[in-house]
C-alpha positions as CSV (number, residue, x, y, z in Angstrom):
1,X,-12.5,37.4,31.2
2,X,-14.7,38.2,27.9
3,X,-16.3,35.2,26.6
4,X,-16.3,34.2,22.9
5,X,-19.0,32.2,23.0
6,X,-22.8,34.3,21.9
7,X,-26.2,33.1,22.6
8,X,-27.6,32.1,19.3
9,X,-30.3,34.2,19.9
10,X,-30.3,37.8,18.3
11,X,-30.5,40.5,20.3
12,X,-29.3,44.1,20.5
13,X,-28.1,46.2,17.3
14,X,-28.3,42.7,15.8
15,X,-31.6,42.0,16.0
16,X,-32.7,44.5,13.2
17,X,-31.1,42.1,11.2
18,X,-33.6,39.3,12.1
19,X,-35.9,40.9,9.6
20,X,-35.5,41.3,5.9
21,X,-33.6,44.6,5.2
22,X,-35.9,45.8,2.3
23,X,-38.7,46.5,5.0
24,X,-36.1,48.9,6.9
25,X,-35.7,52.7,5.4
26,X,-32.1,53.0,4.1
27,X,-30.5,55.3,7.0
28,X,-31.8,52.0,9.1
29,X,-30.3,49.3,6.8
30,X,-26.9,51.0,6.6
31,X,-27.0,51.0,10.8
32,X,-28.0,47.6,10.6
33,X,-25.2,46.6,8.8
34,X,-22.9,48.8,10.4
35,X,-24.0,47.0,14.0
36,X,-23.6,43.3,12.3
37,X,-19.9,44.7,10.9
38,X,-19.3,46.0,14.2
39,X,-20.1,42.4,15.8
40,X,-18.3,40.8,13.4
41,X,-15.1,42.7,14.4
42,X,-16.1,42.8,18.4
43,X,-16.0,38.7,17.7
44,X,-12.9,38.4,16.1
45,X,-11.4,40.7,18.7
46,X,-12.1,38.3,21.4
47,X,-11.0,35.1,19.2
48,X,-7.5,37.0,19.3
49,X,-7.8,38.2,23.0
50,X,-8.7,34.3,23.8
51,X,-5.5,33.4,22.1
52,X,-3.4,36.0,23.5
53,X,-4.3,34.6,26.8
54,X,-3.6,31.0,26.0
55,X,0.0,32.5,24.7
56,X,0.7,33.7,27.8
57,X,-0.2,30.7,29.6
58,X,1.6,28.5,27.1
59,X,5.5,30.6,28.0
60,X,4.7,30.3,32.0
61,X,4.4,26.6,31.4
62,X,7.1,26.5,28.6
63,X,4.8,25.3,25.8
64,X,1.4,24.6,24.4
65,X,-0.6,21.2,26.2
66,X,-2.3,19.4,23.8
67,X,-5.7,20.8,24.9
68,X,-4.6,24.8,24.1
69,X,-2.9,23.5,21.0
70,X,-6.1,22.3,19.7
71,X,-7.7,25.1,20.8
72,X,-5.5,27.3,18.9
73,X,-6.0,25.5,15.4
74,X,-9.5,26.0,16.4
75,X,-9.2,29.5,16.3
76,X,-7.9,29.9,13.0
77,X,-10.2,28.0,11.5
78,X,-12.9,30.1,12.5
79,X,-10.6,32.9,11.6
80,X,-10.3,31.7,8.5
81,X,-14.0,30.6,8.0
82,X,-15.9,33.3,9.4
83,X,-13.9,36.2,9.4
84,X,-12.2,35.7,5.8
85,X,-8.4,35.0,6.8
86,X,-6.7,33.3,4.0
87,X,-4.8,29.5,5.1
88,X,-1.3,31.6,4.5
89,X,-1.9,34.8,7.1
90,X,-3.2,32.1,9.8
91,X,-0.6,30.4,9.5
92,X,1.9,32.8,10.2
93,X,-0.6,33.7,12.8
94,X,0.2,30.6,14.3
95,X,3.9,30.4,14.0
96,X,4.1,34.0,15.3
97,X,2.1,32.8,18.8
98,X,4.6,29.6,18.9
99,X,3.0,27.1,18.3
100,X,5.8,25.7,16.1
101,X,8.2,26.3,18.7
102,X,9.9,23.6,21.1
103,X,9.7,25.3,23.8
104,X,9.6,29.5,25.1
């Protein structure tokens, strides 16, 4: 399983961004911001991979406990607060994963 939680820590393509970007030659800031973009999305992917698997679990068991249900919200926040989602397409994010539903 892939693991949406990253060491604080830069390291990687995203350490060039540890330092100020003026210092770096231009061809270097543009791939420095290309890797942090590239993050960025690789992070959201596994947000969404995360809550694919909880879906999943969520119909074998015929609904959401309260524990993935939380988690879930969770999600969108961080969706919405990191990866610019606006309130409106996470929720419908939400209803389309079920959580609004009774039962699968």
């Amino acid at each position: 399983m892939v693991s949406w939680f990253r060491p604080a820590a830069a390291s990687g393509p995203s350490a060039a961004l540890t330092c100020p970007t003026t210092e770096l030659p231009p061809q270097q800031q543009d791939h420095a911001l290309a890797a942090f973009e590239q993050g960025d999305w690789l992070a959201e992917l596994e947000l969404l991979q995360l809550a694919n698997a909880l879906q999943r679990t969520a119909i074998t068991r015929g609904g959401y406990d309260g524990r993935s249900f939380d988690l879930m919200f969770a999600i969108a926040d961080v969706l919405e607060s990191d990866h610019g989602w606006s309130f409106e397409q996470s929720d419908a994010w939400l209803e389309r994963m079920g959580l609004w539903e009774e039962e699968f």
